[in-house]
PLY file of the C-alpha trace (Angstrom):
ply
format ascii 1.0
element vertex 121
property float x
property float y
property float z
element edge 120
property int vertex1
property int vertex2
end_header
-244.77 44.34 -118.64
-242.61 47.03 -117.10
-240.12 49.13 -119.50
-237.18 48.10 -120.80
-235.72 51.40 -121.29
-232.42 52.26 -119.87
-233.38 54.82 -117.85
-236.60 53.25 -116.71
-234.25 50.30 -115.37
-231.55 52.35 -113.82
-234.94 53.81 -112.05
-236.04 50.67 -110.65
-232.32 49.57 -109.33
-231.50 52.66 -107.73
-235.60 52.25 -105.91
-236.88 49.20 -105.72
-236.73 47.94 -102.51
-237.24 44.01 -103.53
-234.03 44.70 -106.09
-232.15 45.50 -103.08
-233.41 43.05 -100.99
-232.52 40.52 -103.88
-228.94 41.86 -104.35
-228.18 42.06 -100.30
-229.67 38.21 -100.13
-226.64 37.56 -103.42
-224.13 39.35 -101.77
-224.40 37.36 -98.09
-224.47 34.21 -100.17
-220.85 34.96 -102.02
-219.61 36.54 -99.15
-220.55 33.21 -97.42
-219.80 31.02 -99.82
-215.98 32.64 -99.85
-215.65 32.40 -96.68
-216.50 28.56 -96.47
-214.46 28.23 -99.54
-211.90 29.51 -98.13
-211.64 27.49 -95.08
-211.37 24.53 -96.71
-208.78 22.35 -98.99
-209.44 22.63 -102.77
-210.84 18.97 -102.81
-213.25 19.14 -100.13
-214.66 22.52 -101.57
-215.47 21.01 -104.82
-217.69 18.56 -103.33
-219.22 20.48 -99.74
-222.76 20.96 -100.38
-223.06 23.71 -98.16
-220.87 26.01 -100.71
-223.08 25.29 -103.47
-226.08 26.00 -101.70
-224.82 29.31 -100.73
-224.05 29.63 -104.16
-227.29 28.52 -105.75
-228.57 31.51 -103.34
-226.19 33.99 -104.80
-227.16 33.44 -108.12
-231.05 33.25 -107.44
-230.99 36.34 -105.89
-229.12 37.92 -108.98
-231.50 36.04 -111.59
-234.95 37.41 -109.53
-232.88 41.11 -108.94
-232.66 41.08 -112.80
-236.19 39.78 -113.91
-237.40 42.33 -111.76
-235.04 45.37 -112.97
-236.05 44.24 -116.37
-239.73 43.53 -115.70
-239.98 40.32 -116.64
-242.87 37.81 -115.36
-241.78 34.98 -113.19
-241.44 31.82 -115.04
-243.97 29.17 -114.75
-242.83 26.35 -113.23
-242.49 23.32 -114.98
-245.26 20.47 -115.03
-243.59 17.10 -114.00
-243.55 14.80 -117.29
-246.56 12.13 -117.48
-244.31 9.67 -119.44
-242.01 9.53 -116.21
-244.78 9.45 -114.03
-246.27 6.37 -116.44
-242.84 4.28 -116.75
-242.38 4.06 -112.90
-246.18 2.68 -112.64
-245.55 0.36 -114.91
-242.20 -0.53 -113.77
-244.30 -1.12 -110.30
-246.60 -3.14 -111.73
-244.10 -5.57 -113.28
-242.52 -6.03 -110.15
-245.67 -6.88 -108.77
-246.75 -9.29 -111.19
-243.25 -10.80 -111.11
-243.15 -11.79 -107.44
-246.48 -12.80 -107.01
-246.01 -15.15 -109.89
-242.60 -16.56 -108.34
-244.48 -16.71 -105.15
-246.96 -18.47 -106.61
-244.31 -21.38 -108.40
-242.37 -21.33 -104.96
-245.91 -22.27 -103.66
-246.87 -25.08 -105.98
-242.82 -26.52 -105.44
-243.52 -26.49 -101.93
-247.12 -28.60 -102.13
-245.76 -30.87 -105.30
-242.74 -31.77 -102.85
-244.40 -32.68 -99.34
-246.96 -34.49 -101.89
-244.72 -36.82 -103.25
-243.04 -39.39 -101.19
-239.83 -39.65 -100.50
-238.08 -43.06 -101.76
-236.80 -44.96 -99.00
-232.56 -45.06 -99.93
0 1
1 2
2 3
3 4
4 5
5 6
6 7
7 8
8 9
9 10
10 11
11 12
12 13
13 14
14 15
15 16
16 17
17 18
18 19
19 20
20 21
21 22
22 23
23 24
24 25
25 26
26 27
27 28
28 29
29 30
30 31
31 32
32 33
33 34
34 35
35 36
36 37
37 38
38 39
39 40
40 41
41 42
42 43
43 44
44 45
45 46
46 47
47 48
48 49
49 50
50 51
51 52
52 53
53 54
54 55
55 56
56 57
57 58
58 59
59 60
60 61
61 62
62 63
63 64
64 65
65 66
66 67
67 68
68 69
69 70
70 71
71 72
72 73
73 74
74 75
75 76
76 77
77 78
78 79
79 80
80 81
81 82
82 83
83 84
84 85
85 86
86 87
87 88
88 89
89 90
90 91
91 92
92 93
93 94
94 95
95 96
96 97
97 98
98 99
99 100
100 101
101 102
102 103
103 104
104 105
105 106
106 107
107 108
108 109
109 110
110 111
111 112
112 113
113 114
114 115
115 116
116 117
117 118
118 119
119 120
C-alpha cells in the first residue's frame, strides 16, 4: 500500500499519469453532462439516461483518480448472492411443475369428455 502522507499524495497528483488520465476522463463527462443538461427542459433532464451515464463517468473517474492518489487497492467485486440465484430456480421449477400438471388435467378433461356420450336432447 502506497503512502498516505500529504506530501507523498500531492506527489502522485501532480505525476501520475493514470491520475490525470482519470481526472481528464471526469472532467469530459461534467463538461458533457452540462452541456446535455443544458439543452434540455428540467423534466426531461431528470429522466435522460444519457446525462446520468455521463455522470456515472464523471464520478468513476474521480472515485479511481482518488483510490489511486491515496493508494488504495481496487475493490473486489462483489460475488452474486446464491440465495437469489436459488429462489429463481425454484421459482422455475414451480412453474414447471404447475403447467405440466394443468396440462396434464386439461388432458384427462379432454379424454373423460370425447369418452362419454353425449345424451341425445
Amino acid at each position: 500500500m502506497a503512502s498516505t502522507d500529504t506530501t507523498a499524495v500531492i506527489r502522485r497528483l501532480l505525476e501520475d499519469d493514470y491520475i490525470h488520465e482519470q481526472l481528464a476522463d471526469a472532467s469530459a463527462g461534467v463538461r458533457g453532462a452540462y452541456r446535455r443538461a443544458r439543452r434540455l427542459p428540467p423534466e426531461k433532464a431528470v429522466q435522460d439516461k444519457v446525462l446520468y451515464e455521463r455522470l456515472r463517468t464523471a464520478a468513476a473517474g474521480i472515485t479511481q483518480a482518488g483510490r489511486h492518489a491515496f493508494g488504495k487497492p481496487e475493490p473486489e467485486p462483489k460475488r452474486g448472492s446464491k440465495l437469489l440465484a436459488l429462489t429463481v430456480l425454484g421459482a422455475t421449477v414451480a412453474v414447471v411443475v404447475w403447467a405440466a400438471r394443468r396440462d396434464a388435467e386439461r388432458r384427462a378433461n379432454r379424454a373423460a369428455a370425447a369418452a362419454s356420450p353425449v345424451p341425445p336432447g
